[in-house]
C-alpha positions in Angstrom: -10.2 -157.4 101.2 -12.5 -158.3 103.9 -10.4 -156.5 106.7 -10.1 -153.2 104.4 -13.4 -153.3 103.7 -14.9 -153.7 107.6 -12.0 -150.8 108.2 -14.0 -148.6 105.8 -17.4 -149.6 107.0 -16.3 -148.9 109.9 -15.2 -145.4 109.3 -19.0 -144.9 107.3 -17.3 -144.8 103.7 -19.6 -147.5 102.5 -18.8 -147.2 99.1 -15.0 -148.0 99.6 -16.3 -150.8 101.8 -18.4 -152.1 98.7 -15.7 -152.1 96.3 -13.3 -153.7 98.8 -16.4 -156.4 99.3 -16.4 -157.2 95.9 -12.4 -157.5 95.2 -13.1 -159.9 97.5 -15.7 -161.9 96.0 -13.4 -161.6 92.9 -11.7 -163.9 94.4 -14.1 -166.4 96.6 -17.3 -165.4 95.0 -19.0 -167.1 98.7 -17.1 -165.4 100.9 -19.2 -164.8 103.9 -17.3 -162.0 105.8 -17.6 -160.2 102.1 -20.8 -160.8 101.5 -22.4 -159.8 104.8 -20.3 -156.9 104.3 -21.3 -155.9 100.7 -25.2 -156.2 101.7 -24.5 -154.4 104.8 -22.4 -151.3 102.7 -26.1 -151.5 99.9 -28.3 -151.3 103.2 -26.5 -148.3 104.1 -26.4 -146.6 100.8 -30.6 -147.4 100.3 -29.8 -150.0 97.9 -32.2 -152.0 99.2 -33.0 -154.6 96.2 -28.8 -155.5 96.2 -28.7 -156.0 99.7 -32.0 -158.5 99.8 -30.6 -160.3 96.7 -27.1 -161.2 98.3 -28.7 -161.8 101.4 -31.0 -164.1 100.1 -27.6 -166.2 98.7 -26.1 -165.7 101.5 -28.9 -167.3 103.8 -29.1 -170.2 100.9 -25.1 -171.1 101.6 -25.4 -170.4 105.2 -29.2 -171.8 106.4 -28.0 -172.3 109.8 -26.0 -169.3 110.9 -27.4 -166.7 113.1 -25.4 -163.6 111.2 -27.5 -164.3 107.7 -30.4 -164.7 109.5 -30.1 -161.2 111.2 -28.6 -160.0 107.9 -32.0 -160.7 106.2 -34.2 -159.5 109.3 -32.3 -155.8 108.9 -32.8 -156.1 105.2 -36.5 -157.1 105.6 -36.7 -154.3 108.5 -35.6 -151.5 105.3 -38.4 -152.7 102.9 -41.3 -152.5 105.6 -41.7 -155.6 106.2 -41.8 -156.3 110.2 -42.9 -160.2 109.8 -40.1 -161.5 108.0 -37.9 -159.0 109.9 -38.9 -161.1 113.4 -39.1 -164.1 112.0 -35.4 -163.9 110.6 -34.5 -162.1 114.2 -35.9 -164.9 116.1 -34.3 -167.4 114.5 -30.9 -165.4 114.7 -31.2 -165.6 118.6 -32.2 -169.4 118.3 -29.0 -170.3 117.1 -27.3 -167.0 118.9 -28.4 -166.4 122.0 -26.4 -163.8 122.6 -26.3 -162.2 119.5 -27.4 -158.4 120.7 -27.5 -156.8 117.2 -30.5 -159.4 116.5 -32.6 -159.1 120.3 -32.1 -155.0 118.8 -33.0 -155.7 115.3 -36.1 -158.1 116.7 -37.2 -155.4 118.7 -37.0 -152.4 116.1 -39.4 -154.9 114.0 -41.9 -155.6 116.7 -42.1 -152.1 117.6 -42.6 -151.3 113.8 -45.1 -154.1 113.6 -46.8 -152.2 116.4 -46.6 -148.9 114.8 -48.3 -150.3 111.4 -51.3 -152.2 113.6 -51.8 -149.0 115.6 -52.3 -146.4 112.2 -54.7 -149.5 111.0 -56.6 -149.6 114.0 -57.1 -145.2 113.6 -59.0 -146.0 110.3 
């Protein structure tokens, strides 16, 4: 279900990629390729809340791996919040160093830190 599902993602029908995440967690309810893919497919569709709440179980089984940690910094990056979104980013990179999606998600959250510090410092 995993595969299907990264198929459809991949071909932006994220709610085919949603269902096939959870067929998938039908089955293996901690699944990790399905649930980064099911938070990824309610990102996508602005289901915010969804996406944080699996994320958040996914970072509770998986503390130490760099894709749950960048998981939660792009979730954190959708609800405006650009502290947790570098704090999750930097420790992505500390366990990947190579992991290019994070160094782009850590710098889409500093540069929207920056952006929210500069409309303060106007008022």
């Amino acid at each position: 279900f995993w595969l299907r599902g990264y198929i459809h993602a991949q071909m932006r029908r994220h709610d085919e990629a949603a269902a096939d995440a959870r067929q998938g967690l039908a089955i293996d309810a901690e699944h990790h390729g399905c649930l980064n893919l099911q938070a990824d497919a309610m990102l996508t569709l602005g289901r915010v809340a969804e996406a944080r709440a699996i994320a958040d179980q996914l970072l509770q089984q998986t503390p130490d791996d760099a894709k749950s940690h960048a998981l939660c910094g792009r979730v954190a990056v959708a609800d405006q919040q650009a502290d947790a979104a570098a704090t999750h980013f930097r420790q992505a990179l500390r366990l990947n160093p190579n992991d290019d999606d994070a160094r782009r998600g850590l710098l889409e959250a500093l540069q929207a830190k920056n952006s929210i510090v500069a409309r303060l410092i106007k008022f």
